[in-house]
VEXKEMI-169311 format. One record per residue: residue in three letters; x, y, z of N, C-alpha, C in turn. Coordinates in steps of 0.001 Angstrom, whole numbers, padded with zeros to 6 digits, always signed. Atoms other than C-alpha are relative to their C-alpha. Layout:
residues N
ALAXYZXYZXYZ/...
end
This chain:
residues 208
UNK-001230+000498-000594+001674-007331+025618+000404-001347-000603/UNK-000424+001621+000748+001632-011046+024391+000350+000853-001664/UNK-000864-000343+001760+001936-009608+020618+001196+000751+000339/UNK-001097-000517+000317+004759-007636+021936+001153-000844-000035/UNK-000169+001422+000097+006380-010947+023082+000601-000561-001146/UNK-000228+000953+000893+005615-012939+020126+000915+000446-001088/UNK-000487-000604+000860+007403-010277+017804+000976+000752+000605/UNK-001391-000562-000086+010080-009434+019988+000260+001715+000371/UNK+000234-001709+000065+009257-005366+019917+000597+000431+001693/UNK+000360-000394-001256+009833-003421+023130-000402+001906-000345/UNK+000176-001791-000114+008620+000580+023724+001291+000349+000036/UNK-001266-000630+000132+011716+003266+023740+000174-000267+001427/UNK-000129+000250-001203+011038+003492+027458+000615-001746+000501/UNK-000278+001229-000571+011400-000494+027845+001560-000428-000262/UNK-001275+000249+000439+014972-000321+026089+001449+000008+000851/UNK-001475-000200-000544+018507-000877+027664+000485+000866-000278/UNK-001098-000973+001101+020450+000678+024994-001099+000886-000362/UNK+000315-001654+000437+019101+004340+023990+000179-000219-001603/UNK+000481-000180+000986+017925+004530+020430+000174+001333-000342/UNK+000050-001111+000887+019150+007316+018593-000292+000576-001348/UNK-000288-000579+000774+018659+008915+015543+000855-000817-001398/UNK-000538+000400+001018+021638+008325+013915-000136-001558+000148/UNK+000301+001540+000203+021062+004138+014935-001015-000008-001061/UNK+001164+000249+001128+017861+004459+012839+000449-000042-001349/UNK-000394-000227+000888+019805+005857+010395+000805-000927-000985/UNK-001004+000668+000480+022487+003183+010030-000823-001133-000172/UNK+000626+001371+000050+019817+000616+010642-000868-000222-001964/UNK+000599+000101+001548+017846+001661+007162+001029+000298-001260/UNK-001563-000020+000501+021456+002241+005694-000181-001499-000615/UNK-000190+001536+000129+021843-001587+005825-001202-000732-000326/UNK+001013+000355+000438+018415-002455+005331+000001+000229-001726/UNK-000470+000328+001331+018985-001161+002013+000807-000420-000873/UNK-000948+000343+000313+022040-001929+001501-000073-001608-000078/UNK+000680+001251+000534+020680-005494+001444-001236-000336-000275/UNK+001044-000103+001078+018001-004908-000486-001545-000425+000873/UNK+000894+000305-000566+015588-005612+002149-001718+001310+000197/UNK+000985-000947+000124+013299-002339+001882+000567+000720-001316/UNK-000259-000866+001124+013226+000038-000775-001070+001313+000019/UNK+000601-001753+000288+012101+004256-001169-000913-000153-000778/UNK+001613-000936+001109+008387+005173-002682+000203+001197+000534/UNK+000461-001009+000380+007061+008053-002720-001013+000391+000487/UNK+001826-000010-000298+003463+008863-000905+000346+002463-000479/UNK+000035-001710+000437+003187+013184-002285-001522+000307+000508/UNK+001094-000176-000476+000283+014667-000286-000882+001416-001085/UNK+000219-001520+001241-002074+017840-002049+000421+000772+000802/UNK-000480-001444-000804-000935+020138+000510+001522+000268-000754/UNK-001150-000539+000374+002406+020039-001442+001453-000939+000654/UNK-000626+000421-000835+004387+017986+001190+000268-001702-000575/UNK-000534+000869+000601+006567+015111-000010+000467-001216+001401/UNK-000331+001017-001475+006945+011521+002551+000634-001183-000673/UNK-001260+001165+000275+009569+008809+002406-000930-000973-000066/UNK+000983+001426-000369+007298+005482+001718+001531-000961+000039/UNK-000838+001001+000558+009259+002637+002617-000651-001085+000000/UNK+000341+001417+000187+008386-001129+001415+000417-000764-000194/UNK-000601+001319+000047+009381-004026+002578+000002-000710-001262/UNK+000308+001134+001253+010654-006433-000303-000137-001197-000049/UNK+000034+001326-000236+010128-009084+001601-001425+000341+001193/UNK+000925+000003-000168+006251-008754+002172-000238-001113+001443/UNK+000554+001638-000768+005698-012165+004150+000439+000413+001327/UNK-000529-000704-001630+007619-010122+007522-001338+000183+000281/UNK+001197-000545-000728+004466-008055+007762-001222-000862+000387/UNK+001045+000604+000575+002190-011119+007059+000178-000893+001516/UNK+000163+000843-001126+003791-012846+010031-000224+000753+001438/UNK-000106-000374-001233+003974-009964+012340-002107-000089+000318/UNK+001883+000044-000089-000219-010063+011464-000656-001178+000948/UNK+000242+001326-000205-000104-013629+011954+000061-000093+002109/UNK-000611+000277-001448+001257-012989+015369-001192+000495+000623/UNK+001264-000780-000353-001317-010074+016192-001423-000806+000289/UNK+001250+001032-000228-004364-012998+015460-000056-001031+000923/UNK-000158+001277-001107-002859-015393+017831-000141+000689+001166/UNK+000048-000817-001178-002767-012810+020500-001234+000616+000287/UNK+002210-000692-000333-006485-011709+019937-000914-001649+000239/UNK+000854+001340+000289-007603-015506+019694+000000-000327+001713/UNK+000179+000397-000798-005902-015901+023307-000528+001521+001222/UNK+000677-001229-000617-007432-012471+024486-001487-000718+000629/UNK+001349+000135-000456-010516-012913+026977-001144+000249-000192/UNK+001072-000548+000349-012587-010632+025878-000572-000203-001037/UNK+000387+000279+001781-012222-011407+022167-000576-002007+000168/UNK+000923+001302-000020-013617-015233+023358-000669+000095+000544/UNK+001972+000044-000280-016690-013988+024515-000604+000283-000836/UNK+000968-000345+001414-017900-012682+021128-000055-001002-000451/UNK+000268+001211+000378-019437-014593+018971+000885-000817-000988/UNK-000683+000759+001084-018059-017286+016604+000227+001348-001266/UNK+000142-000429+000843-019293-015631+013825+000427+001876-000125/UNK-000682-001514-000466-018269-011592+014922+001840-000306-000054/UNK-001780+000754-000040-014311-013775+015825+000251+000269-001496/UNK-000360+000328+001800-014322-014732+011874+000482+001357-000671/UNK+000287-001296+000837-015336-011440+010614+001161+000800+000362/UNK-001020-000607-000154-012721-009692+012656+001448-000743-000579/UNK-000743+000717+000097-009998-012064+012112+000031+000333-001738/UNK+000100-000215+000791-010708-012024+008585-000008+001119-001085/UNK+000072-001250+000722-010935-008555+007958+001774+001088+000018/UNK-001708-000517-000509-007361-007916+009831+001250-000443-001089/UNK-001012+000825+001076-005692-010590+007166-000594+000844-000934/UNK+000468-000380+001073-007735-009366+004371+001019+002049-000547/UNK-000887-001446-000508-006448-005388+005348+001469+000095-000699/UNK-000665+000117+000117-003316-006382+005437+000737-000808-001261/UNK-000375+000392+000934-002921-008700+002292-000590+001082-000878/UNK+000537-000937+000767-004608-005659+000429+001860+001486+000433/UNK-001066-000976-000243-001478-003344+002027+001424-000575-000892/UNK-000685+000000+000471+000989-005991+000905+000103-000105-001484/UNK+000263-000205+001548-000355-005924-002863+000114+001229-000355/UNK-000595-001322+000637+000086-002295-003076+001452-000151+000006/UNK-001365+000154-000097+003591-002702-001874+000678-000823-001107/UNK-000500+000798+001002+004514-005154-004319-000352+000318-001249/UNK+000260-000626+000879+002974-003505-006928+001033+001373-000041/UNK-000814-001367+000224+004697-000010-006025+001599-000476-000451/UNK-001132+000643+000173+007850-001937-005660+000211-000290-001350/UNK-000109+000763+001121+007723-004025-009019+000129+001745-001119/UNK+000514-001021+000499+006615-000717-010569+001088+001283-000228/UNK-000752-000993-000011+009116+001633-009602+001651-000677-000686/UNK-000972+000445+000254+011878-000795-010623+000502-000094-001326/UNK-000118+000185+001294+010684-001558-014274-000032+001394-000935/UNK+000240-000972+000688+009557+001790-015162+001285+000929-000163/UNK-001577-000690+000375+012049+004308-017246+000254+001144+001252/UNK-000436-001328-000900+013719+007536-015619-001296+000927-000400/UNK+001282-001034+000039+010770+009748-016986-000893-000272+000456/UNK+000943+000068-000984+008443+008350-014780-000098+000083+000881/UNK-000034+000602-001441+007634+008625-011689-001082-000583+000844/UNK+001111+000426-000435+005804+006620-009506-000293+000282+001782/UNK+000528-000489-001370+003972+007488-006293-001293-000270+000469/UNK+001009+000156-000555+001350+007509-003747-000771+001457-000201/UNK+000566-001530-000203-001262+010676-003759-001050-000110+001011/UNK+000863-000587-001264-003161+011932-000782-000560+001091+000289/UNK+000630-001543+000013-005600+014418-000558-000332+000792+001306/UNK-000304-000282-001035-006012+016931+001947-001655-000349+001382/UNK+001044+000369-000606-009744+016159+002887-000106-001231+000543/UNK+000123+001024-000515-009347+012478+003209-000059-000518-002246/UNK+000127+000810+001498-009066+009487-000104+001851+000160-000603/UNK-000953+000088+000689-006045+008411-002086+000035-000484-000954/UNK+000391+000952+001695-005212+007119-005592+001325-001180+000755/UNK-001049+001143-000855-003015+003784-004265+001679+000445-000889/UNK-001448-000197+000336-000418+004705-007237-000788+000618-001245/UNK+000379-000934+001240-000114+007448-009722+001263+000203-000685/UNK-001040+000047+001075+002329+007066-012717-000038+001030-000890/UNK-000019-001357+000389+003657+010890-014036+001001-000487-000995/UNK-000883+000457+000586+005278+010497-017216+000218+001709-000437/UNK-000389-001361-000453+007310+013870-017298+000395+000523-001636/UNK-000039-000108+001339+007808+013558-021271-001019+000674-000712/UNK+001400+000144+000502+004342+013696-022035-000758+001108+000652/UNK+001145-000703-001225+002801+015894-018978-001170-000749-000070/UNK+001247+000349+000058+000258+013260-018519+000527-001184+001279/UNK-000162+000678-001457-000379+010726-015423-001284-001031-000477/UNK+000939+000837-000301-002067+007284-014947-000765-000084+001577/UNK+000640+000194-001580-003930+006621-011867-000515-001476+000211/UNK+000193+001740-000522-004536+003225-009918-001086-000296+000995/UNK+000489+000634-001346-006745+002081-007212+000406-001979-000091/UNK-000613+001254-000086-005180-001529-006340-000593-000927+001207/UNK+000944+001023-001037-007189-004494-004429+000613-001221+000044/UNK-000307+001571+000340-006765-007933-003044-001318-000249-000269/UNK+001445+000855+000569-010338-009207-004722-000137-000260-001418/UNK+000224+000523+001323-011308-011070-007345-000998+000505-000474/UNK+001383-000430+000188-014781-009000-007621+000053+001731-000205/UNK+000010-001614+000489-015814-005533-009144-000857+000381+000992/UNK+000862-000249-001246-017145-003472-006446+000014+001592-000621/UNK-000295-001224+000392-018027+000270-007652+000277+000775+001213/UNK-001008-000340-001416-016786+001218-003882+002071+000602-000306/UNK-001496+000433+000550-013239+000278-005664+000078+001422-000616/UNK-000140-001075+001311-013713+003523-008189-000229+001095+001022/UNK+000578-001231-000594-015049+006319-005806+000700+000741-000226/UNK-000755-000748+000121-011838+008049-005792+000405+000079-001205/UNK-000454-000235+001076-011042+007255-009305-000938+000924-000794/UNK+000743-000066+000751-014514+008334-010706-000268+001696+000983/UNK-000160-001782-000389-014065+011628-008278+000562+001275-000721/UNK+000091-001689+001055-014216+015089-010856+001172+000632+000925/UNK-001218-000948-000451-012377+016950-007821+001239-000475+000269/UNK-001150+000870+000028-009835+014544-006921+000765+000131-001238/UNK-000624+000560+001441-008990+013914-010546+000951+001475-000300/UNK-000249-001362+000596-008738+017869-011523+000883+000282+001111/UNK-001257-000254-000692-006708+018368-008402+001390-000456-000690/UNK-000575+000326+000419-004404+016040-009710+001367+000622-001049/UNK-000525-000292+000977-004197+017109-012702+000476+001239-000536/UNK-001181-001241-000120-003342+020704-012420+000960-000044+000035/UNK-001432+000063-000344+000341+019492-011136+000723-001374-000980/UNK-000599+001191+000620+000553+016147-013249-000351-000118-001575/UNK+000481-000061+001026-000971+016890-016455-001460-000851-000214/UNK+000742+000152+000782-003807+015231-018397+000032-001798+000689/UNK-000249+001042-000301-004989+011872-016749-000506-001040-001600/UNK+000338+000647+001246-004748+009368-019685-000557-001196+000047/UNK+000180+001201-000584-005930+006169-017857-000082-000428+001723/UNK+000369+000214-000910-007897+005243-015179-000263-001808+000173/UNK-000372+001474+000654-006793+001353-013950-001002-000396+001896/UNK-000188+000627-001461-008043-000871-010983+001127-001559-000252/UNK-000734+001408+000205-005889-003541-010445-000586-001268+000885/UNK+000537+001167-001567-007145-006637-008727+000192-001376-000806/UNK-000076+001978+000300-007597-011000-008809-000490-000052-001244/UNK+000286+000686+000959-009939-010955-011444+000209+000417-001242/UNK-000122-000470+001403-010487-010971-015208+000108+001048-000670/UNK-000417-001476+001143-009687-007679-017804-001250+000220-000074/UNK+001417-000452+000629-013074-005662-018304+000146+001471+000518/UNK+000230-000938-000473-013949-002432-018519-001250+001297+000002/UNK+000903-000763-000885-016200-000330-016390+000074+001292-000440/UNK+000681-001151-000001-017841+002837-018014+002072+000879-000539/UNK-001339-000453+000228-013754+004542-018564+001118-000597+001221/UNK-000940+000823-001037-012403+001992-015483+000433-001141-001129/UNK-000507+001520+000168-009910-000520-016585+000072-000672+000971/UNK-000470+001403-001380-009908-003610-014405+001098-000599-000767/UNK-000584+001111+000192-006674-005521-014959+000490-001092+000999/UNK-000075+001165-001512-005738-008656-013345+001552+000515+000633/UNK-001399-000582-000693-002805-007727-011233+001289-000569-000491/UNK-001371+000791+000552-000266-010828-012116-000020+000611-001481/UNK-000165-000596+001232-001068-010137-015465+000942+001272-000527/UNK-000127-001169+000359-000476-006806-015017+001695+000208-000043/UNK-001405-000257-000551+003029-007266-013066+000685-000911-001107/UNK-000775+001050+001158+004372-010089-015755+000223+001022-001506/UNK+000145-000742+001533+003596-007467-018698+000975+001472+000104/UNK-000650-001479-000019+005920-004560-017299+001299+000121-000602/UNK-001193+000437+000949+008662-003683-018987+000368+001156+000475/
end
């Protein structure tokens, strides 16, 4: 309740005015229409295609987070745990969430620079795991694949899904021939066994 408050929100039930449909409609109308979100792509393996949208103005979600931590800090229950349990949660909620808005800004940046024969998207498999972004270049029949982090550190956790045989070959039945397997993250260029690590700014300054 206090985070609903601090961010203004109410349930459908709590509303005056009746929320329809077409309001939603006109509301993401104008949202784009001033450039404030923008259309991805998430494509699941079952076949089934979903509207991603991402904020282009990241720092919203960062404050509605911001809000969320102030509302657990003055929670009762959450000041009986310990110091050190507080941190960890607290820390893991920002962390989460600055890892959500680095994909976003990546998909974003990504979908803007790249030509018409590409496309870029999210993939989702039907068991569970995703590649964060998979670049189909429709010239070629061939596809990059991404996993994208906020850390400055190589973690082979980071690869599971990239370095996954069935994942990959799923893929690649519908996208062609994967030609590059990338992580993106904080730190330095190296690469891991057929993983590229690049640094992310790097990565986003070099697109063309």
């Amino acid at each position: 309740q206090l985070l609903k408050r601090l961010i203004e929100i109410k349930e459908r039930d709590e509303t005056k005015v009746k929320v329809l449909d077409s309001n939603i409609s006109k509301i993401k109308f104008y949202l784009f229409a001033l450039d404030l979100i923008y259309k991805s792509e998430v494509i699941y393996e079952s076949g089934i295609n979903e509207e991603y949208i991402i904020f282009v103005q990241p720092g919203m979600r960062y404050s509605i987070t911001k809000g969320l931590v102030y509302s657990l800090l003055k929670d009762k229950y959450f000041s009986s745990v310990s110091n050190e349990d507080r941190n960890y949660i607290i820390d893991k909620i920002l962390s989460d969430v600055k890892g959500r808005m680095l994909e976003d800004i990546v998909l974003l940046e990504v979908n803007k620079k790249l030509s018409k024969d590409k496309k870029v998207f999210k993939y989702k498999f039907n068991l569970g795991g995703e590649f964060d972004m998979v670049i189909y270049d429709s010239k070629s029949n061939t596809c990059e694949i991404y996993e994208i982090k906020h850390s400055n550190k190589i973690d082979s956790k980071q690869t599971r899904f990239l370095n996954d045989n069935n994942k990959c070959d799923t893929l690649e039945k519908i996208y062609g021939r994967i030609i590059g397997k990338y992580v993106l993250y904080r730190g330095d260029k190296k690469v891991v066994g057929d993983i590229q690590y690049l640094n992310v700014e790097e990565y986003l300054l070099n697109l063309k």
